[in-house]
C-alpha positions in Angstrom: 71.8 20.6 0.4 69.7 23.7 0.3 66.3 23.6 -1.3 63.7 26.4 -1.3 60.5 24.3 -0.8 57.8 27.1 -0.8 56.0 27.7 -4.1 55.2 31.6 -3.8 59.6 32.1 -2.7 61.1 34.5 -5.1 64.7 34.0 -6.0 66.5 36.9 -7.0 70.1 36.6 -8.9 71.9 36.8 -6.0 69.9 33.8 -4.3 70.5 31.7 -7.1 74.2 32.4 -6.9 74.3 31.5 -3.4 72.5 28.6 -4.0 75.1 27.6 -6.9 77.8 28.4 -4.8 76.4 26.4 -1.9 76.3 23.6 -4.5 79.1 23.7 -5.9 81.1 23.6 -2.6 79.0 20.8 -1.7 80.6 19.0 -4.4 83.8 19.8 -3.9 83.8 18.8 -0.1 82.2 15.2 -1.1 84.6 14.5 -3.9 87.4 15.3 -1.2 85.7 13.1 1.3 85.3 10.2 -1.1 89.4 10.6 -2.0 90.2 10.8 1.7 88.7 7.8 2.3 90.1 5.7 -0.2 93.5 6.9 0.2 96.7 4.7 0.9 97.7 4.8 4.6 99.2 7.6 6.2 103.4 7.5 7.3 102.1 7.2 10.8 100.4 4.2 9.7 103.1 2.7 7.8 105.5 3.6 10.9 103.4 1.7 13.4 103.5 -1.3 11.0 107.4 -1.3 10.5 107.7 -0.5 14.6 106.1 -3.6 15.2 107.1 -5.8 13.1 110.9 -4.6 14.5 109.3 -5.6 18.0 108.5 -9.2 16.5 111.8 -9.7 15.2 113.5 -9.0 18.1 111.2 -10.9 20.2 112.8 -14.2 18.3 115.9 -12.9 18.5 116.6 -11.5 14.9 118.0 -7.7 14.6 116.1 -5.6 12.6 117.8 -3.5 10.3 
């Protein structure tokens, strides 16, 4: 996040829509994170898992479909 710490700073309109812009992107990029990361596993994922559970089957002698 950007803050302007010093007391004597003057912010002119275009500062504070910078700053607002900053912000809001900020936002935007943390919600996506947060939904990323609590999102269902990828097809590569799922793939791996059906792969080897094929490989398991087999190994006892059961064809997977």
């Amino acid at each position: 996040m950007t803050a302007l710490t010093s007391p004597q700073t003057s912010t002119t309109t275009i500062d504070r829509a910078l700053l607002r812009a900053a912000s809001a992107l900020d936002a935007f990029v943390a919600a996506r994170v947060q939904r990323r990361a609590t999102a269902t596993p990828s097809a590569a994922i799922q793939h791996d898992a059906s792969r080897t559970q094929a490989q398991a089957l087999g190994a006892i002698g059961i064809m997977p479909r």
